[in-house]
Structures are given as C-alpha cells and as structure tokens.
C-alpha positions in Angstrom: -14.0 25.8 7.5 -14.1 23.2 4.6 -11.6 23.2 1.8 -11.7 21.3 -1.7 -8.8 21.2 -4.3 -9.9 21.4 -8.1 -7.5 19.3 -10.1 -4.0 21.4 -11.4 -4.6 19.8 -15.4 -8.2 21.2 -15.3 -7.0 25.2 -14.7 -7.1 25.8 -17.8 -10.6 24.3 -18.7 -12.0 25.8 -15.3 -10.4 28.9 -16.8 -13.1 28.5 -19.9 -15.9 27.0 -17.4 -16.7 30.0 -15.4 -17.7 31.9 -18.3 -19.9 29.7 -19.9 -23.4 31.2 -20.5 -22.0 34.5 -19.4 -22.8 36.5 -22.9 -26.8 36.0 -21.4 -26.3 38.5 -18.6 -25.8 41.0 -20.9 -29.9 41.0 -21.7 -30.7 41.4 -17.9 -31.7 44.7 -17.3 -30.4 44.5 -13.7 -26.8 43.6 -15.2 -27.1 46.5 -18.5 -25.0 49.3 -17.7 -24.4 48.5 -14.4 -21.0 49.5 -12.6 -18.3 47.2 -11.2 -15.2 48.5 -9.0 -12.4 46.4 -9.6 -10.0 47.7 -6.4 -6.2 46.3 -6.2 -3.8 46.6 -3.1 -0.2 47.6 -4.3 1.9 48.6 -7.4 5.1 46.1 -6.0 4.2 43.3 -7.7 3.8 43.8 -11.5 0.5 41.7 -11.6 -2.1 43.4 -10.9 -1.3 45.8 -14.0 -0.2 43.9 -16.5 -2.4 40.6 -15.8 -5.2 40.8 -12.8 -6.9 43.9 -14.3 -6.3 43.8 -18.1 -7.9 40.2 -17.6 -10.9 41.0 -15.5 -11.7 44.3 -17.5 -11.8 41.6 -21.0 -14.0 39.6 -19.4 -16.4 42.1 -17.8 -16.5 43.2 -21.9 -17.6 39.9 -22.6 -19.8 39.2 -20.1 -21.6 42.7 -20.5 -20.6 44.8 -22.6 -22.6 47.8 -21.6 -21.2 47.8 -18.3 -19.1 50.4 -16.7 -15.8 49.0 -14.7 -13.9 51.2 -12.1 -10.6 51.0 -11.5 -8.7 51.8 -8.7 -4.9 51.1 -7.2 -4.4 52.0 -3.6 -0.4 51.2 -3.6 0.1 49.3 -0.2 -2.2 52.2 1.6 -5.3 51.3 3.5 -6.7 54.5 4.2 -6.0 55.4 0.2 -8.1 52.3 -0.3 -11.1 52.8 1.9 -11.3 56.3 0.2 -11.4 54.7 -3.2 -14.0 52.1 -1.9 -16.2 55.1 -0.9 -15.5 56.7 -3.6 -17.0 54.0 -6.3 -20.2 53.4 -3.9 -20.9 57.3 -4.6 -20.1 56.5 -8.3 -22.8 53.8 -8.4 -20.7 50.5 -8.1 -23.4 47.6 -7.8 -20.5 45.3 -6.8 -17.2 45.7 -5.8 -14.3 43.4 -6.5 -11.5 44.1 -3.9 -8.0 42.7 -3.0 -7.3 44.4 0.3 -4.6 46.2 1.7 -5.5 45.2 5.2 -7.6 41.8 5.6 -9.0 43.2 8.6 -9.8 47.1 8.2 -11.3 45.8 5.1 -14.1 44.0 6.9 -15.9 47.4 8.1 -15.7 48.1 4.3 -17.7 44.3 3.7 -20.5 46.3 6.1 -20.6 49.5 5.0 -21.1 48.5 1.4 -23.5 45.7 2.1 -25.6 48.0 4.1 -26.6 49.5 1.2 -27.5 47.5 -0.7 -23.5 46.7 -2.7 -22.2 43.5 -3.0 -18.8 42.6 -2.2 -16.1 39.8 -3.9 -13.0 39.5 -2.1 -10.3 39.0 -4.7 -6.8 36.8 -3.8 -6.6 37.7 -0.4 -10.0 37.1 1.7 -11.5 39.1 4.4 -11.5 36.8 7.3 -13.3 38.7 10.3 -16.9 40.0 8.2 -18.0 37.2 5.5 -17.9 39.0 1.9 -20.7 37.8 -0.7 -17.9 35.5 -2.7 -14.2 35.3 -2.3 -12.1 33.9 -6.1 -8.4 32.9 -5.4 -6.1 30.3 -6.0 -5.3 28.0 -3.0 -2.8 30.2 -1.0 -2.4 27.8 1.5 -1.5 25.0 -0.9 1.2 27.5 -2.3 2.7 27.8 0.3 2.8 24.3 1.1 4.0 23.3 -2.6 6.8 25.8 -2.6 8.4 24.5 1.1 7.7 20.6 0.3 9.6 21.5 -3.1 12.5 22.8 -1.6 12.5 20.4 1.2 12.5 17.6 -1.3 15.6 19.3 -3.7 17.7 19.4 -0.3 17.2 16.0 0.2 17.6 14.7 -3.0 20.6 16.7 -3.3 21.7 14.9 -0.2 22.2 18.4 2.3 22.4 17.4 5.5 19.6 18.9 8.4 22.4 18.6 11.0 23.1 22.3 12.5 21.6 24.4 9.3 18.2 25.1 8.3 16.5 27.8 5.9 15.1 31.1 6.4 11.2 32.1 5.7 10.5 35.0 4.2 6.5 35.6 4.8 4.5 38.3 3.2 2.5 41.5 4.6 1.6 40.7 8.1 -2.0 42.5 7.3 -2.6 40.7 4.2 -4.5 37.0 5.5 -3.5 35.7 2.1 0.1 35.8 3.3 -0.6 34.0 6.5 -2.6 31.4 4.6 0.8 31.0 2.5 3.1 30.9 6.1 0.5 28.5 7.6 1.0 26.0 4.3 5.1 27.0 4.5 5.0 25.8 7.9 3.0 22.2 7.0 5.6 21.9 4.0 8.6 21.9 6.2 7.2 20.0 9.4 9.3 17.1 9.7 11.5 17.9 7.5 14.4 17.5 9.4 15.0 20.9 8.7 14.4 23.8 11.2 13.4 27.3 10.6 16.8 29.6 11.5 14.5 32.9 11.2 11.0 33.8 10.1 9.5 37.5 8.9 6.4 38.7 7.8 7.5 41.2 5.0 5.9 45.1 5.6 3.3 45.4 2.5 5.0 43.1 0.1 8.0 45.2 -0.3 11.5 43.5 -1.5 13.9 46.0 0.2 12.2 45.3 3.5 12.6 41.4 3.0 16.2 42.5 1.4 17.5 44.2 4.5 16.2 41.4 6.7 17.8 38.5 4.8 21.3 40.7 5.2 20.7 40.5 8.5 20.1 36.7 9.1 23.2 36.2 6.5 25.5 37.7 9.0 24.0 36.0 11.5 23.8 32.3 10.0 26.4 32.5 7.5 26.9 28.3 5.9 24.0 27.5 8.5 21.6 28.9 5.6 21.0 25.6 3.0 17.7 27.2 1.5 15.1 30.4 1.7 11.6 29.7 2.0 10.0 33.1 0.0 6.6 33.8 -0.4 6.8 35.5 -3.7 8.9 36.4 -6.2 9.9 40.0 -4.9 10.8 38.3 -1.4 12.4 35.9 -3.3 14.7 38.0 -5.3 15.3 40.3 -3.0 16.7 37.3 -0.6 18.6 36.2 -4.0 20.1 40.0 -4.2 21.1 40.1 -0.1 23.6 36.6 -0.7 24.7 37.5 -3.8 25.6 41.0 -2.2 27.0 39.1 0.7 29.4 37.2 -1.4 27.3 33.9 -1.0 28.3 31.6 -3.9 26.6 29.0 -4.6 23.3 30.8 -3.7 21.4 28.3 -1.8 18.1 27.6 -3.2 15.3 30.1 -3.0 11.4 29.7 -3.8 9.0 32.5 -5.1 5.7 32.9 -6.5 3.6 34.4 -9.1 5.5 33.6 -11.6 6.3 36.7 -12.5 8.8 37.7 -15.5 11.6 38.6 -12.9 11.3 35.3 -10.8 11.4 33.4 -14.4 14.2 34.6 -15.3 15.9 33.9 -11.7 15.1 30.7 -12.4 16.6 30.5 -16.0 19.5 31.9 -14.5 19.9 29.4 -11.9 19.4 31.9 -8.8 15.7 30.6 -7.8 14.6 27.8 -7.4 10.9 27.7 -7.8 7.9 29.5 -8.5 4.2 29.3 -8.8 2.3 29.7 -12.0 -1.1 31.4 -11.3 -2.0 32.9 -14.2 -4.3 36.0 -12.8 -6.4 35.9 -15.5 -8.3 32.9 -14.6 -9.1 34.4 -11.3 -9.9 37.6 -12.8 -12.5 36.2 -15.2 -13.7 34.4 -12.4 -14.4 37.1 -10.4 -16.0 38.7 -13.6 -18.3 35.8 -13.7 -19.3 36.0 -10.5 -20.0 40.1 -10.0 -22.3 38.9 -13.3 -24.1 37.0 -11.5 -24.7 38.6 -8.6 -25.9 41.5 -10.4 -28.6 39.9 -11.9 -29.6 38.6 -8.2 -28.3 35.2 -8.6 -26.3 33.1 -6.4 -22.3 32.0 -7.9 -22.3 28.1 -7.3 -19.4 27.9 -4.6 -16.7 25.2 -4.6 -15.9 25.1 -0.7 -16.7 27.8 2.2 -13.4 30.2 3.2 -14.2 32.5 6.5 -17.7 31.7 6.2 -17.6 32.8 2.8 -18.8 31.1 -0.4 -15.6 30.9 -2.3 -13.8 29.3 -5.7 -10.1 28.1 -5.0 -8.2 27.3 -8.0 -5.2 24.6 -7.5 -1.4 26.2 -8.6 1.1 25.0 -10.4 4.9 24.6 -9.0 7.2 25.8 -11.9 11.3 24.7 -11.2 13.8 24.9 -14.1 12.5 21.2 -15.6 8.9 22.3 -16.6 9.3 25.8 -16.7 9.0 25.8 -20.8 6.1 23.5 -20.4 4.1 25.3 -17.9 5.3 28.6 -19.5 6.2 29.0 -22.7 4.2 26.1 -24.1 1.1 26.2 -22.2 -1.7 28.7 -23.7 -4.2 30.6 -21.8 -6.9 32.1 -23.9 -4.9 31.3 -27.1 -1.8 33.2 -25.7 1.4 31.8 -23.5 1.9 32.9 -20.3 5.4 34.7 -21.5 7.1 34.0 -24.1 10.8 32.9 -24.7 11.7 36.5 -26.4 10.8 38.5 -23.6 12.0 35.6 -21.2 15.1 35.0 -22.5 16.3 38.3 -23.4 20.3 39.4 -22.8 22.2 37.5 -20.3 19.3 35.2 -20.3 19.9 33.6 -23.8 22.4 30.6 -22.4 19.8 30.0 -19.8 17.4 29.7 -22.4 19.3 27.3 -24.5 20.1 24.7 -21.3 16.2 24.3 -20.6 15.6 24.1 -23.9 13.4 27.2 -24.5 15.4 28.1 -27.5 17.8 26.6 -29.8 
C-alpha cells in the first residue's frame, strides 16, 4: 500500500483541478444521458445531506448535464443498502458512487456490479477486501493522527501532567474501515506521548448516544484520571462533551471531533471542544463526479497513490481549533461561498463566543 499527501493550502485549487476539461464529457455519447447512483451510509451526521450530495449532484450538472443521478440513503442499514445498490443496477446506473455501511459486506456488492459490466467509486470510506474501480476521500488516517497530535500538544503546552491520567478514545463504526483508518492515525498521534489510553470504543454505526452512554461509563470509572477525549467526529465528540457536562465535570477536559460540522463549530466557539477537521465534502464530491465522468466515457481517472489495491485520490484536511477557526471557516471560500457563516455560527448563546475569536464585532 503506498500513500502520498497533497499539500493542505492547495485544497482549494485541487478543489477546481479535478474538473477541469469536464464540460467535454458532456459530447460523449457514452457519457449523454447516462445514470449515476450516488449511495450514502447514514442520516447521523448532517453531511451527507446538506454538503456530500447537494455538491456531487452540482457537479454531475456541470459535468453532464443530460445525465440522470440516483440518490439513495440507507441510514446506518446494510441490508437497506445492498437493496438500493440492486435497485439502481436494475434502473440502469453505469457507475455507482458508494459510501458504505459495512466496508466489508460491501465488497460482494464491488463483484456483483462489476460483473456486469457497472463500475464502482468507493466514496470516504473504502472497500478494503474486493478493489473498487477508484476510491475519493480525504486522508482518514492523517485525521486521525492530526486530531490526537493536536490534543497531545495542547496538554503539554498547557503543562498537564502524564503521571497516573490519560484520555479516552472514542473510535467510530467498527464496520466502517474509514473509522479504523482514523483509530490507526489516533493511535500514531498519541504514541509516545506520555499519555496512555484509559479506555478505547469503536462507536455502533456512528451514533452519539452509543458513544454518550459509554463515556458515562468510563467517567465513573476514571473520574480526574480523564485530562482529554480523543473523538473521531463531531457526534462522538459532543456526545462525550454532553456525558461530563451531565456528570458535573467542570472544566470539561479537552475533546477533539471532526467534520466540521455546524454543531462541533459551535462547541468550539463555546469553549467545550477542542478541535475539529475541516473537510469540506464538496471537494470530494466533485471529485468523485469527475471521476464517474470519466469512467463513463471508458477512460482511466489519473490516481494520486494506491489504497487496498485501489486507484485512489486522498485529499489532505485541515485541523480547525478556536485560533483559526474564522480563518479556515468563515473566511475561507469554496466555490465562491464560506464554509458557514458567522450568522448561522454564531447564533444565541453563541454571540460572546463569536466576539472573543473575533468572528464578529
């Protein structure tokens, strides 16, 4: 397996790079009126409704307009979602983008559609046991490592001491391999730390009240031992946020999170969370646009490294704490727009938060 990194400042222009040339496609008669599944894994985490298939949909218009995309949610249920993928092959889907439920029921999906004939991108979360015909995701492993080496480095600059404590890790779906790519980088961000792992989970489907009712749990059992929470997204993370804040915890140690998410944000605002990752799903999702393009009109995607024996493009995140959050957030533009902006960020209770980081005035 070889890996390659591309460059956090050039998101953004990679972002406009994997559509160049794409309005061509659209005079292929192998790509005109051709269908596209677009299949997402769960309804917990906002994203893929407000960001991951609003974006790829756009782009698909762009990139061929006369193409027909399917869309399908199979909310955390892996038999729902091997019904949908059947379901789109009998519907005519030339290619189908999928984030699975389950990495590896998924792969007998990889074989089934590819055995007649219908290519396969694995979106976010690849499909490690059966190669898929292109895999588009940001570097999950180098999330997970950026979010543990940040908090390691905020304990030790705020001078806690590793003697007798250590942090709790907060993994995500034990059948999604994007979330053990994401423990596996956790795990090389805190090695050597200094500071041990009290307790480790790998969150059912994604879903916050699991992660909620474990943290309890570990707080009774820890107590003061507990200096930080290693989460691997912004659900996990705020639901670890709600179980010490329930438990009378005060100051809440610091947690991480990712996605970025409007929820996580405002954690952080608030001074609950301590940091996130921006991963704006749009880039992905016009990436994966570009590439079920291509492969329509029988060409081959130029690949930036190999993933699971799969030809894949791995864009680098960004760590967002409370001193660039307004950069990386508010400021930044992707395709002409922010990635939120300070009204709907620092609504309510928010608004102080706002004014210390210097969102507002």
């Amino acid at each position: 397996m070889t890996r390659s990194s591309l460059n956090a400042v050039g998101v953004a222009a990679l972002a406009l790079g994997v559509l160049t040339g794409g309005s061509a496609f659209g005079q292929n008669a192998k790509v005109s009126g051709a269908t596209v599944a677009f299949l997402m894994p769960d309804q917990a985490s906002t994203r893929y409704e407000e960001h991951d298939h609003p974006g790829f949909v756009a782009e698909m218009s762009k990139l061929c307009p006369t193409c027909k995309v399917l869309y399908q949610n199979a909310d955390a249920n892996a038999s729902r979602q091997q019904q949908q993928f059947n379901s789109v092959i009998s519907q005519g889907a030339k290619v189908i983008v999928i984030d699975p439920v389950d990495s590896t029921a998924a792969a007998s999906l990889v074989k089934q559609a590819q055995g007649q004939g219908v290519k396969v991108i694995a979106y976010d979360r690849p499909i490690p046991s059966t190669p898929a015909d292109f895999y588009v995701s940001f570097d999950n492993k180098a999330i997970g490592k950026a979010i543990a080496k940040s908090l390691v480095d905020h304990l030790k600059a705020t001078k806690v001491p590793a003697d007798d404590v250590g942090v709790l890790e907060i993994n995500g779906s034990p059948t999604d391999a994007a979330a053990g790519l994401i423990r596996d980088g956790i795990h090389d961000g805190l090695a050597g730390s200094g500071y041990k792992t009290l307790a480790e989970y790998d969150t059912p489907d994604w879903a916050p009240p699991k992660a909620q009712q474990w943290a309890s749990g570990q707080i009774t059992r820890f107590g003061k031992k507990i200096v930080g929470v290693v989460a691997a997204n912004d659900g996990t993370g705020g639901a670890a946020i709600a179980a010490l804040k329930a438990a009378g915890v005060n100051p809440v140690p610091p947690v991480t999170g990712n996605d970025a998410t409007i929820a996580g944000l405002q954690l952080i605002i608030a001074g609950d969370q301590y940091n996130t990752i921006n991963k704006p799903s749009e880039i992905v999702a016009a990436a994966a646009a570009n590439v079920a393009v291509q492969l329509l009109a029988g060409e081959k995607p130029k690949s930036e490294t190999t993933l699971f024996n799969t030809p894949s493009q791995l864009f680098t995140p960004t760590l967002v704490t409370a001193d660039n959050l307004k950069a990386e957030i508010v400021d930044k533009r992707i395709n002409g727009k922010p990635i939120q902006t300070s009204e709907v960020l620092c609504a309510g209770r928010y608004t102080e938060g706002c004014k210390k980081l210097g969102i507002t005035k």
